[in-house]
N, CA, C and O atoms as a DFTB+ gen file, in Angstrom:
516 C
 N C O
     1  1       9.041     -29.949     -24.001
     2  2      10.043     -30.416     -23.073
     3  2      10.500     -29.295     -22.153
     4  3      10.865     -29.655     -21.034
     5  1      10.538     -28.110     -22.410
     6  2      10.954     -27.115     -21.733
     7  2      10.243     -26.477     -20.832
     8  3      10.741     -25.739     -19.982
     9  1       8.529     -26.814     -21.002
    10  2       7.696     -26.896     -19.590
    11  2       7.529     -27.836     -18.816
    12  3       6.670     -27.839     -17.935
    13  1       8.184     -28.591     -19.002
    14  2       7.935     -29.644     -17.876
    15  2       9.916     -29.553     -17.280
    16  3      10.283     -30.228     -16.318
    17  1      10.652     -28.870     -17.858
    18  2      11.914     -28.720     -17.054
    19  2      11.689     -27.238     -15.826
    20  3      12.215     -27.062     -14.727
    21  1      10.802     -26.469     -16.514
    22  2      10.661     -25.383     -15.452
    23  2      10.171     -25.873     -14.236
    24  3      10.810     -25.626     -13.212
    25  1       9.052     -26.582     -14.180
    26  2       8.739     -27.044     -13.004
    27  2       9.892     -28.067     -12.190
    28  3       9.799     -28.152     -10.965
    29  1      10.956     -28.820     -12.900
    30  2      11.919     -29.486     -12.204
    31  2      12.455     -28.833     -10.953
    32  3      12.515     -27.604     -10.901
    33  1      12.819     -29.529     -10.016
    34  2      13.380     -28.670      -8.721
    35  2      14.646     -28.739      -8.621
    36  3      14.845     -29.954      -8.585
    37  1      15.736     -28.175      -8.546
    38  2      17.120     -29.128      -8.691
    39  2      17.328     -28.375      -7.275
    40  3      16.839     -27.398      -6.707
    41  1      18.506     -29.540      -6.957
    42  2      19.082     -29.855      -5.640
    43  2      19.866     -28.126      -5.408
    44  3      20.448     -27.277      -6.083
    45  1      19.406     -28.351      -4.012
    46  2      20.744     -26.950      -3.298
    47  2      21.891     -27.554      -3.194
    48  3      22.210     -28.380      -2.339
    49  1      22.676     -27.048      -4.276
    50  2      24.357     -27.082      -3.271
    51  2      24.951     -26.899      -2.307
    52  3      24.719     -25.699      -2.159
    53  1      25.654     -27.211      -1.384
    54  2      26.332     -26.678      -0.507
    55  2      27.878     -26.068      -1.223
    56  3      28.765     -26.748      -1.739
    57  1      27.842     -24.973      -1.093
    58  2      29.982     -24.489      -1.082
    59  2      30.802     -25.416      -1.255
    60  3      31.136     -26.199      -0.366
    61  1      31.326     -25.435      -2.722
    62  2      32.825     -26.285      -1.896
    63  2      33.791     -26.098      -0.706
    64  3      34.681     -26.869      -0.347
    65  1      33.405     -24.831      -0.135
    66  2      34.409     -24.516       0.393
    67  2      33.731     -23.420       1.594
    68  3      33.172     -22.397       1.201
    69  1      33.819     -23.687       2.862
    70  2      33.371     -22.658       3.993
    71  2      34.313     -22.084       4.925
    72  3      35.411     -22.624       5.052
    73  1      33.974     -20.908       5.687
    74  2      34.556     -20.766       6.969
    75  2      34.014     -21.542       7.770
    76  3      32.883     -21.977       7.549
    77  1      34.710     -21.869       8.855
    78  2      34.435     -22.637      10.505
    79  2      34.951     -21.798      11.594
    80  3      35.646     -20.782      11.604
    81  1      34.447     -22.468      12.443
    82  2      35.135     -21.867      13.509
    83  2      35.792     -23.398      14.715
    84  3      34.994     -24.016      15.421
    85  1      36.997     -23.657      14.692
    86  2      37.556     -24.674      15.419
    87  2      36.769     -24.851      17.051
    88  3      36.586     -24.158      18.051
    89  1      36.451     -26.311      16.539
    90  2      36.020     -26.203      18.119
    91  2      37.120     -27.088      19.036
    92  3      37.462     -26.825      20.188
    93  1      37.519     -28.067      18.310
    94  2      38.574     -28.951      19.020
    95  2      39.851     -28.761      18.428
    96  3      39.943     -28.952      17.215
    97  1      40.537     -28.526      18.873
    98  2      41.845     -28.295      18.253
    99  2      42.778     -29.580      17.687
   100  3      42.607     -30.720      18.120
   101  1      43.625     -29.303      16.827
   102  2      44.237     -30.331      16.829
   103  2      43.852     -30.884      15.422
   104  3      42.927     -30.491      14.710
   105  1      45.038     -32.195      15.088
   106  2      44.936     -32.968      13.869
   107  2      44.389     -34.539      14.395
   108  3      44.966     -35.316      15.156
   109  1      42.826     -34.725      13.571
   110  2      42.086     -34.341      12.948
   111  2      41.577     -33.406      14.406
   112  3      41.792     -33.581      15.605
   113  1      40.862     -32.426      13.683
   114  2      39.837     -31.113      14.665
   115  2      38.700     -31.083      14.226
   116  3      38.363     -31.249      13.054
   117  1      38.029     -30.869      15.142
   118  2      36.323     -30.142      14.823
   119  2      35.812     -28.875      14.940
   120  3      35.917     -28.067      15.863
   121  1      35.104     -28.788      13.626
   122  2      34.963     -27.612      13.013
   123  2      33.310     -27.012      13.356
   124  3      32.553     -27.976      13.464
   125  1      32.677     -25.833      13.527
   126  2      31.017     -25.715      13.021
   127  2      31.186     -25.165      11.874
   128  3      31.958     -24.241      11.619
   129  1      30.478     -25.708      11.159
   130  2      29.665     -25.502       9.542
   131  2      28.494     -25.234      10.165
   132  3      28.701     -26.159      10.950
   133  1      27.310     -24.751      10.577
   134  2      26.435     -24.869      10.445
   135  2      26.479     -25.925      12.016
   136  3      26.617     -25.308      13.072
   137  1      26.368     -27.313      12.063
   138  2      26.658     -27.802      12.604
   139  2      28.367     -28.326      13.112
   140  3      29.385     -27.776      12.693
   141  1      28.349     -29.347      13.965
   142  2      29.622     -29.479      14.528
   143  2      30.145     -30.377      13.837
   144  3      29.491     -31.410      13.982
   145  1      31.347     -30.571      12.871
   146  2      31.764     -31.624      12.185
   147  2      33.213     -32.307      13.028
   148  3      34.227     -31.644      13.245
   149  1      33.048     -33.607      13.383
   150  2      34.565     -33.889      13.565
   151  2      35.297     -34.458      13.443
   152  3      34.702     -35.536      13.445
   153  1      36.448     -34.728      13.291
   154  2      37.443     -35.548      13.025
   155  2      38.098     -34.948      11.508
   156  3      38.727     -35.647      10.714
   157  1      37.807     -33.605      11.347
   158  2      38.489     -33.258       9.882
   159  2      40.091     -33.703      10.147
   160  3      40.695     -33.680      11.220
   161  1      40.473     -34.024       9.120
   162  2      41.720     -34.085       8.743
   163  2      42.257     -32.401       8.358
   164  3      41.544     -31.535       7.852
   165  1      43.843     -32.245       8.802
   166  2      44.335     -31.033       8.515
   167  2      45.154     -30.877       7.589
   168  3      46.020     -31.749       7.652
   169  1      45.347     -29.955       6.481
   170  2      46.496     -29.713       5.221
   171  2      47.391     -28.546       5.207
   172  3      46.891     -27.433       5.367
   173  1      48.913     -28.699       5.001
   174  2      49.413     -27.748       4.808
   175  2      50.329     -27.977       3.684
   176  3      50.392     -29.050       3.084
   177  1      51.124     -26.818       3.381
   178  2      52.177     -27.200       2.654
   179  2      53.192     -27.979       2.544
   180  3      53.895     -28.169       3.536
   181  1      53.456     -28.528       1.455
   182  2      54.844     -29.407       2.110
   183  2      55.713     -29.388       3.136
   184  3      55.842     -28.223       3.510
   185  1      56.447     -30.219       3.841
   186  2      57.099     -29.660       4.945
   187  2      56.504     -28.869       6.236
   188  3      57.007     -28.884       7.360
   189  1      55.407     -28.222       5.869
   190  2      55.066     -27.627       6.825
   191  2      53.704     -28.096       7.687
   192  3      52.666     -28.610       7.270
   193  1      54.102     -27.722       9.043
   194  2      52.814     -28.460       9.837
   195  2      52.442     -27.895      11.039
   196  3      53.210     -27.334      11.821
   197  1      50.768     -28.111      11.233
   198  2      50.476     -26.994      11.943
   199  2      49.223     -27.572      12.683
   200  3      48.711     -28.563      12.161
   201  1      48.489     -26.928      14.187
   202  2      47.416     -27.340      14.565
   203  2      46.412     -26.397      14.658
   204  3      46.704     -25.383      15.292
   205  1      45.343     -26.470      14.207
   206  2      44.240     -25.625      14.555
   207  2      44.068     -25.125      16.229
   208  3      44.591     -25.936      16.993
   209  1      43.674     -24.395      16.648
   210  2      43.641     -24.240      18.232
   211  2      42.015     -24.172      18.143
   212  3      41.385     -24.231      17.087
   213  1      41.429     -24.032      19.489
   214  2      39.641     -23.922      19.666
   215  2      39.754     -22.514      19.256
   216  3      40.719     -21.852      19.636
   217  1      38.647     -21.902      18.353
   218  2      38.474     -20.626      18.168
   219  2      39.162     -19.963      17.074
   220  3      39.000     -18.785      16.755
   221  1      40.048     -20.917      16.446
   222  2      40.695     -20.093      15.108
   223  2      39.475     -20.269      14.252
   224  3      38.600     -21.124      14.389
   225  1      39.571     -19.153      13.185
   226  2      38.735     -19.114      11.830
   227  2      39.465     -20.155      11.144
   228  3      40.666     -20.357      11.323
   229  1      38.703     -20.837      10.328
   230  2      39.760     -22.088       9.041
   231  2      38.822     -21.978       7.896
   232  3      37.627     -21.701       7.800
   233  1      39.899     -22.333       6.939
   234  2      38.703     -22.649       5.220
   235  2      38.644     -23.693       5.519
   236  3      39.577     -24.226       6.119
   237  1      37.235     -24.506       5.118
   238  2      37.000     -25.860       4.999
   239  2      36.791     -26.177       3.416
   240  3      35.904     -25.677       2.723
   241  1      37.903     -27.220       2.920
   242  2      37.340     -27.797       1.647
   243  2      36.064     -28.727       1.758
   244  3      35.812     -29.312       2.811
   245  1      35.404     -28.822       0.822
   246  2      33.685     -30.010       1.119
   247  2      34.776     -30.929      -0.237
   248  3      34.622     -30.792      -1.450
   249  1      35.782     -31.785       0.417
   250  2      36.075     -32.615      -0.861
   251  2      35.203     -33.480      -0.745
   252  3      34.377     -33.579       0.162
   253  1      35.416     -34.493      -2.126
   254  2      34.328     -35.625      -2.835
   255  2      33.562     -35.126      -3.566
   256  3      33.455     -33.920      -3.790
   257  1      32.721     -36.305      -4.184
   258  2      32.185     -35.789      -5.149
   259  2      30.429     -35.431      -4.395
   260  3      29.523     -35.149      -5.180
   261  1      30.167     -35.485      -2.977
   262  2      28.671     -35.264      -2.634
   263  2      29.078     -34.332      -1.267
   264  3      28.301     -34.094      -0.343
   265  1      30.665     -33.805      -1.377
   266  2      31.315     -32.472       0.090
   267  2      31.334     -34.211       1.131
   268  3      31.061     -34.128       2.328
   269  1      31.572     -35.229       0.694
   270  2      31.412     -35.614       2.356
   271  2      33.098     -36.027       2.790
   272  3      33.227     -37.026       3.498
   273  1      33.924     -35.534       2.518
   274  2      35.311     -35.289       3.335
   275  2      35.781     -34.485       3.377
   276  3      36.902     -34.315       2.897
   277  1      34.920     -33.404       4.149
   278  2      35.752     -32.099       4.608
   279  2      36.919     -32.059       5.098
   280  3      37.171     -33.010       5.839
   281  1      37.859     -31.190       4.939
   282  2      39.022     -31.432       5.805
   283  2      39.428     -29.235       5.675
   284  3      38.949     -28.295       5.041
   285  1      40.330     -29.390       6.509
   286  2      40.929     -28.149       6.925
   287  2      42.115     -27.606       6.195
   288  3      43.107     -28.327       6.301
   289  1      42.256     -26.634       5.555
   290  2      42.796     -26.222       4.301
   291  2      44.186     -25.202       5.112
   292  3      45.392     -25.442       5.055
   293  1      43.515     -24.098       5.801
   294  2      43.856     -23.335       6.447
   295  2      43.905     -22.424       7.474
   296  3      43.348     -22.944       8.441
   297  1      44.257     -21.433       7.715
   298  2      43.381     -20.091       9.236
   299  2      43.216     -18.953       8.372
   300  3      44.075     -18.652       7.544
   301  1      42.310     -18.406       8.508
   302  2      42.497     -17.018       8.276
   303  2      43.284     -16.020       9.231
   304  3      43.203     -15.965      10.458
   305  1      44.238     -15.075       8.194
   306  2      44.915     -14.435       8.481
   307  2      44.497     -13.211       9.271
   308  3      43.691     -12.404       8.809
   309  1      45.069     -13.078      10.500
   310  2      44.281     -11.436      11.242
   311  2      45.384     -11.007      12.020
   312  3      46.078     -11.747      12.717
   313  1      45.552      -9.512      11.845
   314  2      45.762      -8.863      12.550
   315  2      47.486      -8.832      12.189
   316  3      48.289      -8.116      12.789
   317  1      47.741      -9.533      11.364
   318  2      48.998      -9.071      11.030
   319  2      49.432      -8.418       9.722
   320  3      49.058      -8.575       8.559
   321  1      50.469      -7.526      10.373
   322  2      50.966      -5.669       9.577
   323  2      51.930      -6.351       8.971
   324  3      52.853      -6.588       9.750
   325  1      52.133      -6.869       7.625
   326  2      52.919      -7.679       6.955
   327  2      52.908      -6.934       5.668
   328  3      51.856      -6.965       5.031
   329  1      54.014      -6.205       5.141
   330  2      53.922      -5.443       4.032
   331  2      54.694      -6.808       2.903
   332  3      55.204      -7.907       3.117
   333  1      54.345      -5.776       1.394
   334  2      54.297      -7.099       0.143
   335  2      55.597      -7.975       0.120
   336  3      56.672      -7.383       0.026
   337  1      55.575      -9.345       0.200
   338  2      56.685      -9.909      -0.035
   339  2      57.301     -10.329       1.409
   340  3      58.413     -10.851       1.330
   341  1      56.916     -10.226       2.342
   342  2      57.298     -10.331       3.769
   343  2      56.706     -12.055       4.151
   344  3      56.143     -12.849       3.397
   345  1      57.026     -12.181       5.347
   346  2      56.530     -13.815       5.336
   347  2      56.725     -13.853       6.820
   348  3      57.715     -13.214       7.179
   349  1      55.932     -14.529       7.939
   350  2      55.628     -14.257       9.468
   351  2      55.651     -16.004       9.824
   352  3      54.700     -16.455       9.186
   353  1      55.994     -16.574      10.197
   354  2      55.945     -18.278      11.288
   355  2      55.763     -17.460      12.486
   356  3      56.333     -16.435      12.859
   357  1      54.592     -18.345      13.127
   358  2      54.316     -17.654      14.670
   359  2      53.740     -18.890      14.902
   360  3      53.064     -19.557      14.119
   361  1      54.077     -19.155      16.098
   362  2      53.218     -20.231      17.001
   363  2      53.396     -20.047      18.492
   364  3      54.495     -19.991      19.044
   365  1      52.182     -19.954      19.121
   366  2      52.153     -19.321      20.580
   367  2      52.967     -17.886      20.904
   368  3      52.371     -16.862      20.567
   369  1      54.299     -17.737      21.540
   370  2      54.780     -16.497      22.010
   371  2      55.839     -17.062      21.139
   372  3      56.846     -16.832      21.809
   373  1      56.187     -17.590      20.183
   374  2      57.806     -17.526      19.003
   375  2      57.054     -16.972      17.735
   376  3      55.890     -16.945      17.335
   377  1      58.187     -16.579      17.334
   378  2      57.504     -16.112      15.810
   379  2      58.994     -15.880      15.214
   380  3      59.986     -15.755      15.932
   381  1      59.014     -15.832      13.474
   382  2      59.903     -15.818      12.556
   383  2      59.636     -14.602      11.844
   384  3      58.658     -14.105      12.401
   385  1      60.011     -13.860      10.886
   386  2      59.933     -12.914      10.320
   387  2      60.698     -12.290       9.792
   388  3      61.484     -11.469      10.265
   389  1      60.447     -12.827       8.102
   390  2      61.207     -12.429       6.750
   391  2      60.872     -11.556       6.189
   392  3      60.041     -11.610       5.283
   393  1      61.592     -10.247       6.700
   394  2      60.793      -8.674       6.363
   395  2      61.711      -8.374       5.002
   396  3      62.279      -9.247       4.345
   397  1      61.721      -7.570       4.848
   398  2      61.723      -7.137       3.587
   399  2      63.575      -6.635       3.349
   400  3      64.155      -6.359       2.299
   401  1      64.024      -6.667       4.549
   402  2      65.575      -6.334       5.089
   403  2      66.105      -6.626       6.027
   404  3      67.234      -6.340       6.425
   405  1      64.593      -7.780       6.855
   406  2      65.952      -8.065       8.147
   407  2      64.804      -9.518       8.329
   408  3      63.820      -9.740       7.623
   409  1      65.230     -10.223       9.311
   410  2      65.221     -11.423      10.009
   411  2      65.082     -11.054      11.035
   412  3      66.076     -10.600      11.602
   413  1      63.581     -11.081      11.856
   414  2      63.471     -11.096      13.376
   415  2      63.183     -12.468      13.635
   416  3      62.676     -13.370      12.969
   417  1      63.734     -12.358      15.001
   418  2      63.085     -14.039      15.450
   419  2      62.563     -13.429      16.973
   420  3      63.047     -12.446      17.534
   421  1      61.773     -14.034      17.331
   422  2      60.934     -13.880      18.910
   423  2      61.014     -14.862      19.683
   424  3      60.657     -15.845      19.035
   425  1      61.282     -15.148      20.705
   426  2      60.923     -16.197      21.995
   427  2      62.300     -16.869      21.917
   428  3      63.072     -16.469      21.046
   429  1      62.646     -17.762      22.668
   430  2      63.609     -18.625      23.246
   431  2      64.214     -19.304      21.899
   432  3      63.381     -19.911      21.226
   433  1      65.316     -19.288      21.499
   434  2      66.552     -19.562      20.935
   435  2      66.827     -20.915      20.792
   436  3      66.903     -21.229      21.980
   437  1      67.066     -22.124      20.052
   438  2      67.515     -22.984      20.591
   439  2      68.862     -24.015      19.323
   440  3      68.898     -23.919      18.096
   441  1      69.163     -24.306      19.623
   442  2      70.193     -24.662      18.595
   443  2      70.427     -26.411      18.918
   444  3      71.213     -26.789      19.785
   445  1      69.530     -27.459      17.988
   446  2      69.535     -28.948      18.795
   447  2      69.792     -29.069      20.382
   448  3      70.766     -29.502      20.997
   449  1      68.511     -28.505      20.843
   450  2      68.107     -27.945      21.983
   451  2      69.023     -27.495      23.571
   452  3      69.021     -27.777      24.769
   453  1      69.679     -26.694      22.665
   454  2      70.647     -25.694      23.630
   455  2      70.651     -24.689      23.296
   456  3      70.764     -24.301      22.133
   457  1      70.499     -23.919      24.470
   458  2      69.480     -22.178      24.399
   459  2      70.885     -21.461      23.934
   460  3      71.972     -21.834      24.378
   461  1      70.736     -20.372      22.974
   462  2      71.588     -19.942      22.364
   463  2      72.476     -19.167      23.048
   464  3      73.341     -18.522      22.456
   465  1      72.381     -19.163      23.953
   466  2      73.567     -18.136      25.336
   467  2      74.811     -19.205      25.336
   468  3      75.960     -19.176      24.897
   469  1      73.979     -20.207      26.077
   470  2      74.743     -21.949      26.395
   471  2      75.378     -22.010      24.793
   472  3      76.588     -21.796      24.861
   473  1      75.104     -22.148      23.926
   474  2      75.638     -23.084      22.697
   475  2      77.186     -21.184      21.712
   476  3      77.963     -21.216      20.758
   477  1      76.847     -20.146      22.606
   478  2      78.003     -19.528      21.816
   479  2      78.970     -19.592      23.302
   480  3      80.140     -19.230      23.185
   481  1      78.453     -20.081      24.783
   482  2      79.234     -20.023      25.635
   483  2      80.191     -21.259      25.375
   484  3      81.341     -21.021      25.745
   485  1      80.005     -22.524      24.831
   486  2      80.219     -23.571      24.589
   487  2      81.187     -23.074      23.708
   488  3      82.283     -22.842      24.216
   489  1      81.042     -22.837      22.425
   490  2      81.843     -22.289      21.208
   491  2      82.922     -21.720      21.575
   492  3      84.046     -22.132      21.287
   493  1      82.647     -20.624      22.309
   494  2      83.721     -19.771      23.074
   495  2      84.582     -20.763      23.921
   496  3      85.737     -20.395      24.135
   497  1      84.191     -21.968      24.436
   498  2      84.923     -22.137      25.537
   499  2      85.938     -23.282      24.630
   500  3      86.965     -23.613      25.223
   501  1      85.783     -23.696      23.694
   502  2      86.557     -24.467      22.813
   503  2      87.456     -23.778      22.207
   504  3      88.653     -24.032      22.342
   505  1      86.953     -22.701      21.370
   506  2      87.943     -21.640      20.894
   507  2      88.854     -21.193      21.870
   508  3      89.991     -20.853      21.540
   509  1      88.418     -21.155      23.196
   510  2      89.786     -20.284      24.150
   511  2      90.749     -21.862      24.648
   512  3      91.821     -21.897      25.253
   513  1      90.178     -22.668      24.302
   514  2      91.286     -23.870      25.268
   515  2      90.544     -24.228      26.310
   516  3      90.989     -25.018      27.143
């Protein structure tokens, strides 16, 4: 029995799991594997939500049981100087940043959409009468 299993051929796997490179942005987006896949569906953490852009790196899960519902897991991380325990939200020119002793925030301000100049000029102008 054990010469006739050597000659058996068994199937190539594919990865559960690849890099891509986004070609269409957006929820669902298209990804290349190899070829162009599209309409993945996108995953994040609870609460949190996000779009692939053209040209980000992403993990692709191969869910099912034969990879045929890939979907988009995440981006790979680049280029950011983030020491241990720190935590970065960035999207386009805003960004958040839970450093290790302070709270930066970047880009335009808004407070239930009144720019934060307007909403302590407001404050102020109640407090004075």
């Amino acid at each position: 029995m054990w010469t006739s299993e050597r000659r058996r051929e068994f199937p190539v796997r594919e990865a559960p799991a690849e890099l891509g490179t986004v070609t269409l942005g957006g929820d669902p987006a298209g990804v290349v594997l190899g070829g162009e896949r599209r309409w993945l569906p996108v995953y994040g953490p609870g609460g949190y939500s996000w779009r692939p852009t053209a040209g980000d790196k992403v993990l692709v899960l191969k869910a099912g049981a034969e990879g045929e519902a890939p979907c988009i897991l995440g981006k790979v991380q680049q280029g950011e100087e983030l020491k241990a325990g720190e935590v970065k939200l960035s999207g386009g020119a805003s960004s958040i940043l839970l450093g290790q002793e302070t709270l930066e925030l970047e880009g335009d301000i808004r407070i239930n959409g009144t720019t934060l100049e307007a909403y302590i000029a407001q404050v102020l102008a109640e407090l004075l009468g």
